[in-house]
C-alpha positions as CSV (number, residue, x, y, z in Angstrom):
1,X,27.7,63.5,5.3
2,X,31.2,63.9,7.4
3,X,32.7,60.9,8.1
4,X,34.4,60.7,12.0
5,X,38.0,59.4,11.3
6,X,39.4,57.8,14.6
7,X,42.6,57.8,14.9
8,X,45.1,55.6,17.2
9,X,48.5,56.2,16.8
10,X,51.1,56.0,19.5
11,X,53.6,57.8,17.4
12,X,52.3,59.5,14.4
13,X,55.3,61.9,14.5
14,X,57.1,58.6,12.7
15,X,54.4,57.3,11.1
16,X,54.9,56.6,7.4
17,X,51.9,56.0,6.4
18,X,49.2,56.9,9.6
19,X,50.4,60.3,9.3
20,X,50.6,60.8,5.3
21,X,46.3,59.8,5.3
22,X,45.9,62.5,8.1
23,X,47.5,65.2,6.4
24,X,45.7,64.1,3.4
25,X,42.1,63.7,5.5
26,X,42.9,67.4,7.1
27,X,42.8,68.9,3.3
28,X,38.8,68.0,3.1
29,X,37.6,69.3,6.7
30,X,34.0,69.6,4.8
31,X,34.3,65.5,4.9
32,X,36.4,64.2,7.5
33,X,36.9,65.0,11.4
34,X,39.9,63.6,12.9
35,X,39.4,62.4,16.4
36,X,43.6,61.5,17.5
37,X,43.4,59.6,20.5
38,X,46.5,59.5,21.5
39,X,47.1,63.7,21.2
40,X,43.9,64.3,22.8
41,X,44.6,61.6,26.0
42,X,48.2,61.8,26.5
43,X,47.6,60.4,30.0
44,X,45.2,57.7,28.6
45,X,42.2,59.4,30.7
46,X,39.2,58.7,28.1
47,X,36.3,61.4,28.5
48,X,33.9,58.5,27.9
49,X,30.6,60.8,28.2
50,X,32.7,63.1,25.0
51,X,33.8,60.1,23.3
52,X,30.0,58.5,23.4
53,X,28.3,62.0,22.3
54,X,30.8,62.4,19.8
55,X,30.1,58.5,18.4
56,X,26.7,59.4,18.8
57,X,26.7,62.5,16.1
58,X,27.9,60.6,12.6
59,X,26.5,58.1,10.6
60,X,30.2,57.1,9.4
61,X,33.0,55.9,11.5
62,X,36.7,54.3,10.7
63,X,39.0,53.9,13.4
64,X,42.4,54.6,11.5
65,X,45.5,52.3,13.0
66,X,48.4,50.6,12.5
67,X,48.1,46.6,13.1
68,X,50.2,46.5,16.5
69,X,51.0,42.9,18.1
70,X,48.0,41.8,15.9
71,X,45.7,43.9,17.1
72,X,45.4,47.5,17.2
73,X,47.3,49.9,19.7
74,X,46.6,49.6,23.7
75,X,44.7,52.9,23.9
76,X,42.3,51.7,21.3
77,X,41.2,48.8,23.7
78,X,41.1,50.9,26.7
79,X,38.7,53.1,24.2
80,X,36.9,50.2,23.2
81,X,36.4,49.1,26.9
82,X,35.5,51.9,28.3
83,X,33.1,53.7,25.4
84,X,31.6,50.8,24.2
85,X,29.6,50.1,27.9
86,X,26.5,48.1,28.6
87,X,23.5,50.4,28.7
88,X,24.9,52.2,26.0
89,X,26.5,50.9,23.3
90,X,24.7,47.3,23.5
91,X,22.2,45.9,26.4
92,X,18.8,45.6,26.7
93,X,18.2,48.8,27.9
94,X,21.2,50.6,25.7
95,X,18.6,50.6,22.9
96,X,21.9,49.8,20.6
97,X,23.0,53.7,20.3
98,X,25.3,52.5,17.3
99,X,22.8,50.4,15.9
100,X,22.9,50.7,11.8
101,X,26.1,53.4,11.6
102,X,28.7,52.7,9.1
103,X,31.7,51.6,11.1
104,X,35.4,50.4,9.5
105,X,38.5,49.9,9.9
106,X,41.6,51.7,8.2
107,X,45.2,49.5,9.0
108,X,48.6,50.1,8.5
109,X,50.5,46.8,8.7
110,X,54.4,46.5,8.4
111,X,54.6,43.1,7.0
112,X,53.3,42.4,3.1
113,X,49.9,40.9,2.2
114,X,51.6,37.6,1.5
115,X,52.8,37.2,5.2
116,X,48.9,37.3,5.9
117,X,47.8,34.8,4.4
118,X,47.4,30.3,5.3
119,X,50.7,30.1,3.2
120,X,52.7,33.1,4.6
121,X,54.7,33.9,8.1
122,X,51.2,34.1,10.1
123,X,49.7,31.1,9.0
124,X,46.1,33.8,9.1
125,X,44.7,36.6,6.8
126,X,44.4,40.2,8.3
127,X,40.7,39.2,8.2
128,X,41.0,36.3,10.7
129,X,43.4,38.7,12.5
130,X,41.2,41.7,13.3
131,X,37.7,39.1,13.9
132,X,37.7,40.8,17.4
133,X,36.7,43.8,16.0
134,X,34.1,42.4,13.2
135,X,32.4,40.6,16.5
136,X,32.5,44.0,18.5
137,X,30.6,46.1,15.9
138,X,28.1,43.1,15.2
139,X,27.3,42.6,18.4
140,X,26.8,46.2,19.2
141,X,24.5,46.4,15.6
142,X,26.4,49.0,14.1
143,X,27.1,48.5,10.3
144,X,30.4,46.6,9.9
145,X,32.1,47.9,6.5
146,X,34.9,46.0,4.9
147,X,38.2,46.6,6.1
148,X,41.1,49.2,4.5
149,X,44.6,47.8,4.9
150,X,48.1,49.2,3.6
151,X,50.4,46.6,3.3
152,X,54.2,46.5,3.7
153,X,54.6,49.8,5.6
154,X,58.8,49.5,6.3
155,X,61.6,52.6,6.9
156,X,62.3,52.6,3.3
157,X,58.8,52.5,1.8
158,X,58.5,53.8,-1.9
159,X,57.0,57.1,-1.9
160,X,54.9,56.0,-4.4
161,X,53.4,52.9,-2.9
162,X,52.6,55.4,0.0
163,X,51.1,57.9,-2.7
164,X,49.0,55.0,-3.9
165,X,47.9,54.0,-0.1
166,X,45.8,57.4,-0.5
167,X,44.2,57.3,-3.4
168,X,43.1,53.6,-2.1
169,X,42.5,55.1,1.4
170,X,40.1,57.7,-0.1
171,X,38.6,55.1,-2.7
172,X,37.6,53.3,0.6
173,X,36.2,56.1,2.5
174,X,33.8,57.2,-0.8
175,X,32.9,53.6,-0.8
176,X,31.1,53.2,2.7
């Protein structure tokens, strides 16, 4: 079953890491479909009828981002706020359209693991972090899946570390 990859990157000509899954993802189009926000709504004018029917056709979703201002990039929200509408993603007369599908998250964060953490620089964990989005998909009833998150993502990232974000990126995805 193909698994709908949403993708929300502001600049994924720069990305390190973002754009390295994606041209790893594009290699099994049997699998994965890429869904790029940001190159498909330059002007931020969300087709919310094609978003919902697209939502609508898997079983498996991930939205694919890097951790921006602690929360994932603006666009994403907008999505979020405009998709994800009474009557059809949640309500008493929705009838919970994303009830039971596989939904997750896949994060690129710049600082290390140890920054998110009660000890480190945040004083949180990534999972206290992205709760927002744990609460959205429960309260719609869709099938919250652990989190994916690549730590540590700087200019001068090992090439290897990013090689190894793959194979844990893909480990992730069979898992769900």
């Amino acid at each position: 079953m193909k698994t709908l990859v949403i993708v929300t990157h502001p600049d994924l000509e720069t990305s390190i890491v973002n754009k390295r899954w994606i041209e790893e993802l594009n290699k099994y189009p049997d699998e994965f479909y890429i869904h790029q926000l940001y190159k498909i709504y330059p002007d931020e004018k969300i087709d919310v009828m094609a978003e919902q029917r697209l939502m609508e056709s898997y079983h498996k979703i991930i939205f694919q981002f890097p951790l921006y201002w602690f929360s994932s990039p603006p666009l994403l929200k907008k999505w979020f706020d405009e998709v994800l509408v009474y009557g059809w993603a949640f309500g008493s007369k929705s009838g919970y359209t994303l009830e039971n599908k596989k939904i997750g998250l896949a994060i690129s964060a710049g600082s290390t693991a140890e920054d998110y953490s009660i000890k480190g620089s945040y004083k949180h964990t990534l999972k206290e972090i992205i709760l927002p989005f744990e609460l959205t998909f429960k309260y719609i009833k869709a099938n919250y899946r652990p989190y994916f998150a690549h730590y540590g993502i700087v200019a001068d990232t090992p090439n290897e570390s990013i090689e190894e974000s793959v194979q844990n990126y893909f480990y992730f995805l069979n898992s769900l």
